[in-house]
mmCIF file as gemmi writes it, N, C-alpha and C atoms, coordinates in Angstrom:
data_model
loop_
_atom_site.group_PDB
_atom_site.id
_atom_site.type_symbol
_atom_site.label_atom_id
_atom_site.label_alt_id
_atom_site.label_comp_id
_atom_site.label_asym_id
_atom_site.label_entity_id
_atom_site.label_seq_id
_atom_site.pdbx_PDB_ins_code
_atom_site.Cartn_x
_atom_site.Cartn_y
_atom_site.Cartn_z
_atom_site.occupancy
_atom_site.B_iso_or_equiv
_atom_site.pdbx_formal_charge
_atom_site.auth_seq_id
_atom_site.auth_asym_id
_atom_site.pdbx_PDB_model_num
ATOM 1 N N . UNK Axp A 1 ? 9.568 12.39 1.126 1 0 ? 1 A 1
ATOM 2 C CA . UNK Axp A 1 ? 8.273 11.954 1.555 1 0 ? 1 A 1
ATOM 3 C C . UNK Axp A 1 ? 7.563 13.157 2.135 1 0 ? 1 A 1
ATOM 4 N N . UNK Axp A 2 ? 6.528 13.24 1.607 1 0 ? 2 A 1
ATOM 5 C CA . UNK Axp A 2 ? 5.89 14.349 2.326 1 0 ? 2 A 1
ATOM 6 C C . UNK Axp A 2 ? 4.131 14.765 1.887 1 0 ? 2 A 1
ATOM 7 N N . UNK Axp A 3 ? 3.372 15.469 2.653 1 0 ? 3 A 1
ATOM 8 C CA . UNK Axp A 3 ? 2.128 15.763 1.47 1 0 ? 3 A 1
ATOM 9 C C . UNK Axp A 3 ? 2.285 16.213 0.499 1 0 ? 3 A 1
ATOM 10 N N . UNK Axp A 4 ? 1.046 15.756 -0.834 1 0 ? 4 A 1
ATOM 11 C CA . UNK Axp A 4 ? 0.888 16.735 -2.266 1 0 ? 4 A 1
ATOM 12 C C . UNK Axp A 4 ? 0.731 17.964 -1.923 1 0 ? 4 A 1
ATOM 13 N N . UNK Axp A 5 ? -0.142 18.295 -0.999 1 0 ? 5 A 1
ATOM 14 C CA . UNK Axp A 5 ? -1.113 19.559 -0.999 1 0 ? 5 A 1
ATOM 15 C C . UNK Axp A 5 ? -1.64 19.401 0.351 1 0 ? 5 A 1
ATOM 16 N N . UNK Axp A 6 ? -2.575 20.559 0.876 1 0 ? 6 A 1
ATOM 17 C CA . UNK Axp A 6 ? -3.012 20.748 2.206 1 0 ? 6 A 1
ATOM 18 C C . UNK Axp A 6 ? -4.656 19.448 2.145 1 0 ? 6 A 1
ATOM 19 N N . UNK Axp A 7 ? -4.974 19.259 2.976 1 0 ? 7 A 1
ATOM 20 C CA . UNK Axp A 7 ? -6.215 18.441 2.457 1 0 ? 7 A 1
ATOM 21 C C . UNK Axp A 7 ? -6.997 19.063 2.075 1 0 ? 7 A 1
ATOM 22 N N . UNK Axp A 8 ? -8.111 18.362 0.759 1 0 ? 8 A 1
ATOM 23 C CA . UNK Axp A 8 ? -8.839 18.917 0.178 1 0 ? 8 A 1
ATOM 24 C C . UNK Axp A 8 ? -10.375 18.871 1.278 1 0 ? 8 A 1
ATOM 25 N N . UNK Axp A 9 ? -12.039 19.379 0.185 1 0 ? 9 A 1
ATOM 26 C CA . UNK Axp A 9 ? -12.382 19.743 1.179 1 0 ? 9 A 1
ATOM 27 C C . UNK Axp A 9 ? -13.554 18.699 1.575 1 0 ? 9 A 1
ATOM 28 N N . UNK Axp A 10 ? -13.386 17.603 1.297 1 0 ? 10 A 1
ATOM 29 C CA . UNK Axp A 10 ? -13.455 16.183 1.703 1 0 ? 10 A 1
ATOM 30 C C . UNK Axp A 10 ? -13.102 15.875 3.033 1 0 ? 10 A 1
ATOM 31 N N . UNK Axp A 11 ? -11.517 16.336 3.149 1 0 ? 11 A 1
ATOM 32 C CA . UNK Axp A 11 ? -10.269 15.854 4.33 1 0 ? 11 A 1
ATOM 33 C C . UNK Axp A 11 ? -9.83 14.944 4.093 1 0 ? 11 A 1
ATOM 34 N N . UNK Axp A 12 ? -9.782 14.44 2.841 1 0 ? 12 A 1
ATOM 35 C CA . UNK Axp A 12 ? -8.748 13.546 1.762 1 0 ? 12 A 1
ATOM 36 C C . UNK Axp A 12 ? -6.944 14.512 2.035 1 0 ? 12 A 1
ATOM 37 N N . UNK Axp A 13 ? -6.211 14.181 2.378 1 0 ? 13 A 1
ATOM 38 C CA . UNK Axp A 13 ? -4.971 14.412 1.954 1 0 ? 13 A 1
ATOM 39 C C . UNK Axp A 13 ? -4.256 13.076 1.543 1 0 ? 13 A 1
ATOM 40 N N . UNK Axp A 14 ? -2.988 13.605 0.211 1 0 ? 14 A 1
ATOM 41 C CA . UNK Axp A 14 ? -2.335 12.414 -0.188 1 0 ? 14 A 1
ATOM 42 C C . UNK Axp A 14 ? -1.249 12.556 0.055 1 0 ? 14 A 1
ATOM 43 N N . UNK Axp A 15 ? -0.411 11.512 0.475 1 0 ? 15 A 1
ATOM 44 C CA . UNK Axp A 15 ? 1.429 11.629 0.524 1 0 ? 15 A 1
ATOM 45 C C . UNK Axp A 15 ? 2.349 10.957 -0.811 1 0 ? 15 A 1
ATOM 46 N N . UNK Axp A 16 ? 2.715 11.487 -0.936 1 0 ? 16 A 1
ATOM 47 C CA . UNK Axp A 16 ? 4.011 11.027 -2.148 1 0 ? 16 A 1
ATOM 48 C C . UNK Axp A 16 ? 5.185 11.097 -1.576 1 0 ? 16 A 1
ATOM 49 N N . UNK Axp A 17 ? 5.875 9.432 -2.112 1 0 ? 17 A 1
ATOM 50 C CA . UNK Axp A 17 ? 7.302 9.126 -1.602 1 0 ? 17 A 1
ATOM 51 C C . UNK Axp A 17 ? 7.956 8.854 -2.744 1 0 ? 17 A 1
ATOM 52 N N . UNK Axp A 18 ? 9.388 8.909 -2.642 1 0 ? 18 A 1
ATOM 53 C CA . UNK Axp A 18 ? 10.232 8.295 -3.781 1 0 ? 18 A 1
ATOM 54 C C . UNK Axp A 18 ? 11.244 7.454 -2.562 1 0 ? 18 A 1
ATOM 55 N N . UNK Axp A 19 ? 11.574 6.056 -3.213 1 0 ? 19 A 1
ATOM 56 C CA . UNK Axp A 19 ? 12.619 4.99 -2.274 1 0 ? 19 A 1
ATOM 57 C C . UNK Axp A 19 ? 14.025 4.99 -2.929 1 0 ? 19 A 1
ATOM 58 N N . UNK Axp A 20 ? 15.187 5.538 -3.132 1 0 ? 20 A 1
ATOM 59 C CA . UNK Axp A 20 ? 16.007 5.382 -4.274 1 0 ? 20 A 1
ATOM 60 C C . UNK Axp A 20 ? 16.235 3.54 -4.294 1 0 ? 20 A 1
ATOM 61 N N . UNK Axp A 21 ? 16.259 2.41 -5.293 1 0 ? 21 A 1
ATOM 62 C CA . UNK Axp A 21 ? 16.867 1.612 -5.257 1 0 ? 21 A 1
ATOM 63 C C . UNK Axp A 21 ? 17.806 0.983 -4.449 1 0 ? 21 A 1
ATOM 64 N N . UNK Axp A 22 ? 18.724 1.911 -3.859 1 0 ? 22 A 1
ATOM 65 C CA . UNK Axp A 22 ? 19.43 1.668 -3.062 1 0 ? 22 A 1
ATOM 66 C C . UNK Axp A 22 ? 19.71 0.868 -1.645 1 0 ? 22 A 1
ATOM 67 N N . UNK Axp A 23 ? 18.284 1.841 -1.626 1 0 ? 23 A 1
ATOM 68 C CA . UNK Axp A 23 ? 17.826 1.959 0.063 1 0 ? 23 A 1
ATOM 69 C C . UNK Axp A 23 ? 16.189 1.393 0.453 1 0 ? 23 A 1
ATOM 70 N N . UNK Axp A 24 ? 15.875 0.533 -0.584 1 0 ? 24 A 1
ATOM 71 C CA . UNK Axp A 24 ? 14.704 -0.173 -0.553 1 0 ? 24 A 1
ATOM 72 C C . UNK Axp A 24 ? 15.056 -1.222 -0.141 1 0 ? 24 A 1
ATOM 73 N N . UNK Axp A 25 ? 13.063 -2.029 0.51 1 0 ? 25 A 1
ATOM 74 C CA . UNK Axp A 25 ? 13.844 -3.52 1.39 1 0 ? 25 A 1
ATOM 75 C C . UNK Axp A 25 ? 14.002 -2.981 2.653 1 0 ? 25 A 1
ATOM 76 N N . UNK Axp A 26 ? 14.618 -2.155 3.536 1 0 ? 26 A 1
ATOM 77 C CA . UNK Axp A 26 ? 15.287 -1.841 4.409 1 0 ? 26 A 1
ATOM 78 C C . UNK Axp A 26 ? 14.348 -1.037 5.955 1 0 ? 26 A 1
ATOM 79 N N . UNK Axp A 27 ? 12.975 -0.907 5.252 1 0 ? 27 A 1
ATOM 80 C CA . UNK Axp A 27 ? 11.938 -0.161 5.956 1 0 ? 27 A 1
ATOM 81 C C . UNK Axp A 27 ? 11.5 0.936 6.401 1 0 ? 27 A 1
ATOM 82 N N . UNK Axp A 28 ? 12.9 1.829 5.697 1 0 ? 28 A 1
ATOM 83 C CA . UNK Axp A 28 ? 12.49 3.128 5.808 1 0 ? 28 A 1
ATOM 84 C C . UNK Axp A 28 ? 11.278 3.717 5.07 1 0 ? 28 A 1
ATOM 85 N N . UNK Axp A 29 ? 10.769 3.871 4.452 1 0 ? 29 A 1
ATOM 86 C CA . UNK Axp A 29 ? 9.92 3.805 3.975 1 0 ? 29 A 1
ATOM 87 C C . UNK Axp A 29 ? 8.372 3.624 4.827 1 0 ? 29 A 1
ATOM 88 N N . UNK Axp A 30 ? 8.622 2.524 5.431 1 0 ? 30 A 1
ATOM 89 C CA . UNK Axp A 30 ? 7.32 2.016 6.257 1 0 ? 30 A 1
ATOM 90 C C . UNK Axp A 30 ? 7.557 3.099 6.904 1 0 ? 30 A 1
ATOM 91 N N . UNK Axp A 31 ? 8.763 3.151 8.011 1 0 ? 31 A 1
ATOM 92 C CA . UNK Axp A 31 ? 8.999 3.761 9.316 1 0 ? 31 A 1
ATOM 93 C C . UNK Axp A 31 ? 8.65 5.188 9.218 1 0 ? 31 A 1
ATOM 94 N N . UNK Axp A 32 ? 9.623 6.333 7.712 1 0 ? 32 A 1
ATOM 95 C CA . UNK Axp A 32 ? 8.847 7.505 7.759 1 0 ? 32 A 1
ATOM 96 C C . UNK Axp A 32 ? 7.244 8.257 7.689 1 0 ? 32 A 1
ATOM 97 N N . UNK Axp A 33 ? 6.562 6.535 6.397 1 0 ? 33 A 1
ATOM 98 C CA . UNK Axp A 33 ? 5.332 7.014 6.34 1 0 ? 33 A 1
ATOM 99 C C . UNK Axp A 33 ? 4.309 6.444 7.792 1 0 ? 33 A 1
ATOM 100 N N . UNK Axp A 34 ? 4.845 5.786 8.548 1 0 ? 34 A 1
ATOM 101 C CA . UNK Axp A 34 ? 4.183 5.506 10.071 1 0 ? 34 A 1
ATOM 102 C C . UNK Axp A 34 ? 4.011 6.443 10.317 1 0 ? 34 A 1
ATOM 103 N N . UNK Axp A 35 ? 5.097 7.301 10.284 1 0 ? 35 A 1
ATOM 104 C CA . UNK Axp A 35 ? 5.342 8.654 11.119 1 0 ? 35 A 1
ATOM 105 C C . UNK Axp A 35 ? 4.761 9.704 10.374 1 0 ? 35 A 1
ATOM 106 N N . UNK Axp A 36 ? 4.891 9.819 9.207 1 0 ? 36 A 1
ATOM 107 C CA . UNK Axp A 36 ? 4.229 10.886 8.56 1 0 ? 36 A 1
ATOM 108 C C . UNK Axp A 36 ? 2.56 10.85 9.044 1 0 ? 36 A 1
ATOM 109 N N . UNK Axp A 37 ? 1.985 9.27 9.076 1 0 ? 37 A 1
ATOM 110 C CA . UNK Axp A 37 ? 0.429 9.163 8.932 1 0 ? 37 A 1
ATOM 111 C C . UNK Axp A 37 ? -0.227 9.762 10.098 1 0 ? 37 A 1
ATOM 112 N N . UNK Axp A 38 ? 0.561 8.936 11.486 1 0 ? 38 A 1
ATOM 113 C CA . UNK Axp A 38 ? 0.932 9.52 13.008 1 0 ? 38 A 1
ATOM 114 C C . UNK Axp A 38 ? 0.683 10.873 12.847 1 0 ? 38 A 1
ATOM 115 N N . UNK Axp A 39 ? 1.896 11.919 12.825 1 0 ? 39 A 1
ATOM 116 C CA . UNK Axp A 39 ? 1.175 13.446 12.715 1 0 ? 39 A 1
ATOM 117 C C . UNK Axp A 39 ? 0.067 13.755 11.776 1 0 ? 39 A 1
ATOM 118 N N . UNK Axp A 40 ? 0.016 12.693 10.466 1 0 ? 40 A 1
ATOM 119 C CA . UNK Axp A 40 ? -1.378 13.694 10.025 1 0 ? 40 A 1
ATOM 120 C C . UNK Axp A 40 ? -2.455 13.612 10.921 1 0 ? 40 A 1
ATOM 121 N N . UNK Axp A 41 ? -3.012 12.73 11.274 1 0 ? 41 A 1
ATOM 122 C CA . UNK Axp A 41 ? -4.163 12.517 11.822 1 0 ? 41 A 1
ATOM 123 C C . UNK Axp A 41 ? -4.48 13.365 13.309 1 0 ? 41 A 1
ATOM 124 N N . UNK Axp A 42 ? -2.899 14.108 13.697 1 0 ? 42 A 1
ATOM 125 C CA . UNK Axp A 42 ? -2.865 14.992 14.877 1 0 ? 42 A 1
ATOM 126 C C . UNK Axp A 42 ? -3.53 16.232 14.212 1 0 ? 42 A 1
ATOM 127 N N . UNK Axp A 43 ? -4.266 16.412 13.256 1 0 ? 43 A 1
ATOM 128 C CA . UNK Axp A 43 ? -4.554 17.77 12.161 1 0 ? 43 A 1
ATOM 129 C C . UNK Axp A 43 ? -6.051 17.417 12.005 1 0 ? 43 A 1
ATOM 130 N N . UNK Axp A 44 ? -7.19 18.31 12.251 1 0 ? 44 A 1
ATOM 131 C CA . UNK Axp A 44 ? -8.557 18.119 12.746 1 0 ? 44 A 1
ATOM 132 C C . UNK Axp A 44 ? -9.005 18.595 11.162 1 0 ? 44 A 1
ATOM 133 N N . UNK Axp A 45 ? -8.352 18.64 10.702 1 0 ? 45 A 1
ATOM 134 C CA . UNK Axp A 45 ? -8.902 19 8.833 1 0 ? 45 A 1
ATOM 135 C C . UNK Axp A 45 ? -8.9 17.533 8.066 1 0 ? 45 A 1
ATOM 136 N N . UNK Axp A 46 ? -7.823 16.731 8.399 1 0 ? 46 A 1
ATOM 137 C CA . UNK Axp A 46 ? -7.382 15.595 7.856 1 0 ? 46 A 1
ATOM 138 C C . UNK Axp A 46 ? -8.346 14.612 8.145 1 0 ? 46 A 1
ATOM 139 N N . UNK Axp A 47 ? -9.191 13.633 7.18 1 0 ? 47 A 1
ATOM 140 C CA . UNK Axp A 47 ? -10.066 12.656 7.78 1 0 ? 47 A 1
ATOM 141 C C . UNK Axp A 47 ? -9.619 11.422 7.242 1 0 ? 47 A 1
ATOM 142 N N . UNK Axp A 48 ? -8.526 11.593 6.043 1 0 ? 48 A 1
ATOM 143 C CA . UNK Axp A 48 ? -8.221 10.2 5.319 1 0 ? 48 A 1
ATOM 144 C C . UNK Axp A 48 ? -7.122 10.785 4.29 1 0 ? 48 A 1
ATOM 145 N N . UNK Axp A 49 ? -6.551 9.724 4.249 1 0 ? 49 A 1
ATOM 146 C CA . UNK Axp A 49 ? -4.947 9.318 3.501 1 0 ? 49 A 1
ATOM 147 C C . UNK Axp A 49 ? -4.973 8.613 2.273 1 0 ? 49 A 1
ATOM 148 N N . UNK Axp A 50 ? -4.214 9.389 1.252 1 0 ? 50 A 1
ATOM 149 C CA . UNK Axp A 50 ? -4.18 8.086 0.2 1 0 ? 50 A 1
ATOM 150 C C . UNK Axp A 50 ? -3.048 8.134 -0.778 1 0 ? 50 A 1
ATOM 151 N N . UNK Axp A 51 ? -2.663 7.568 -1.272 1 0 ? 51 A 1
ATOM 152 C CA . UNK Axp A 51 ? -1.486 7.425 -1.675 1 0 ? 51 A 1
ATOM 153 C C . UNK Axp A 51 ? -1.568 6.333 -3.01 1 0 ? 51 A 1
ATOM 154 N N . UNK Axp A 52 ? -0.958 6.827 -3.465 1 0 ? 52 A 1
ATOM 155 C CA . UNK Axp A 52 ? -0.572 5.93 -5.122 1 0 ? 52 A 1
ATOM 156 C C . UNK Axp A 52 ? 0.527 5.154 -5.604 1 0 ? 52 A 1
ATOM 157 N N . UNK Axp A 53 ? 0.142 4.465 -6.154 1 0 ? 53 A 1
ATOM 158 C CA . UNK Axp A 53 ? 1.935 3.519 -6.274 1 0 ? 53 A 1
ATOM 159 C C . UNK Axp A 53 ? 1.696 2.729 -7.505 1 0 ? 53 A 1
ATOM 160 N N . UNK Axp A 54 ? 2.975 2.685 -8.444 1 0 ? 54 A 1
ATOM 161 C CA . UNK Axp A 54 ? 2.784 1.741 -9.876 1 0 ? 54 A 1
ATOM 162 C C . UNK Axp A 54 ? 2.465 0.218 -9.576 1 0 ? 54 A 1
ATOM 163 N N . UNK Axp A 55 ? 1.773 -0.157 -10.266 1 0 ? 55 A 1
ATOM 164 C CA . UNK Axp A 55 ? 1.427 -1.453 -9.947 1 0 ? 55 A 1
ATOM 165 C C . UNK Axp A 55 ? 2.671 -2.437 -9.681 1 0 ? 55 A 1
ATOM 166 N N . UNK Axp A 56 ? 4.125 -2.195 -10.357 1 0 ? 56 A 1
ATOM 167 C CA . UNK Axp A 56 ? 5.018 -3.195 -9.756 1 0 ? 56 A 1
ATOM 168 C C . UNK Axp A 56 ? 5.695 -2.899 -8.92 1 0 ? 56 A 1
ATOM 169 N N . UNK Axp A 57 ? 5.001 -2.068 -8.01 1 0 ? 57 A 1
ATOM 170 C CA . UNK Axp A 57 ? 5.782 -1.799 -6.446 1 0 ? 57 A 1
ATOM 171 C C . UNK Axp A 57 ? 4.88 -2.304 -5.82 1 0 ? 57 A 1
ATOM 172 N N . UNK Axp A 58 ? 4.636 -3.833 -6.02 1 0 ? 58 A 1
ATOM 173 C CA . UNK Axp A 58 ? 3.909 -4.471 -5.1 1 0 ? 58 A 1
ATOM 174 C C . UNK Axp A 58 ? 4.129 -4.328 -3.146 1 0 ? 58 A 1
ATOM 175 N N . UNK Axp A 59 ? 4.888 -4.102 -2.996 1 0 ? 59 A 1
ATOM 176 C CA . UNK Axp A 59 ? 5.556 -4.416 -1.164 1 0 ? 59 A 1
ATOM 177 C C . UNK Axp A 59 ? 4.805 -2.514 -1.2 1 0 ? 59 A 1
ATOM 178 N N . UNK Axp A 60 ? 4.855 -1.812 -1.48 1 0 ? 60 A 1
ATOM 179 C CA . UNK Axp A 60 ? 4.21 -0.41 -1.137 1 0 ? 60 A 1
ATOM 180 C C . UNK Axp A 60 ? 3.083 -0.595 -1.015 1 0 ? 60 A 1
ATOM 181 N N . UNK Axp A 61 ? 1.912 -1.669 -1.472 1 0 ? 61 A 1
ATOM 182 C CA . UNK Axp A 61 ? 0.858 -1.668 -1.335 1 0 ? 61 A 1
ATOM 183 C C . UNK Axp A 61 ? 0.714 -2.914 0.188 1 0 ? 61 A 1
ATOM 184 N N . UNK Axp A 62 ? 1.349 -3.322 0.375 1 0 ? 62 A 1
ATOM 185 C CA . UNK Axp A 62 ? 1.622 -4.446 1.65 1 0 ? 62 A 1
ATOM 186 C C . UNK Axp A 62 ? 1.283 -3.002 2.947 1 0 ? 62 A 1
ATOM 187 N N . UNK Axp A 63 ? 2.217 -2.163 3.2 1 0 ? 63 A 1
ATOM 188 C CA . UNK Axp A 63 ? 2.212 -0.774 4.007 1 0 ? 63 A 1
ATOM 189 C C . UNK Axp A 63 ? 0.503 -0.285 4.012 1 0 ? 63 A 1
ATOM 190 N N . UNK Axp A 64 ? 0.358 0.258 2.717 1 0 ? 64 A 1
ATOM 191 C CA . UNK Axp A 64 ? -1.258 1.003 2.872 1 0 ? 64 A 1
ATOM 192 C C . UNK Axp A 64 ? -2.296 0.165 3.239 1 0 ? 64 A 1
ATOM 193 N N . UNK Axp A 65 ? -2.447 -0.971 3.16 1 0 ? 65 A 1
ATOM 194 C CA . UNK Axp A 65 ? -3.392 -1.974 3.381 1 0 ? 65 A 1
ATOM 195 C C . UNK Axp A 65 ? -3.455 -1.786 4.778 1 0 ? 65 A 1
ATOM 196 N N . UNK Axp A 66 ? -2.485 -1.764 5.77 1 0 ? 66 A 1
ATOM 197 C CA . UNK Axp A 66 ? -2.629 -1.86 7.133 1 0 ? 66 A 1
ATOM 198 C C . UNK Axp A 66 ? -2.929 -0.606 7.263 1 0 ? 66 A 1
């Protein structure tokens, strides 16, 4: 989990995650990108977050909504 790139010059930055199968369900996921979103926004370049997900990872889009 981590950023694509530094933010662009908008102050759009995006994060990309991978969940292995394994370890999905379980909330890690929520919990690192809480935390990831948490420090971005400590970054005076950063004005907004966005993130992408295949349409049948429905529960990833449950997270970005809030």
């Amino acid at each position: 989990m981590g950023f694509i790139d530094k933010p662009d010059q908008t102050g759009t930055g995006e994060i990309g995650y991978e969940v292995l199968s394994a370890y999905r369900q379980q909330g890690f996921a929520f919990e690192a990108a809480e935390a990831l979103v948490d420090f971005a926004f400590t970054r005076r370049e950063l004005e907004r977050i966005i993130a992408h997900s295949p349409d049948n990872h429905l529960p990833r889009f449950a997270f970005w909504k809030n």
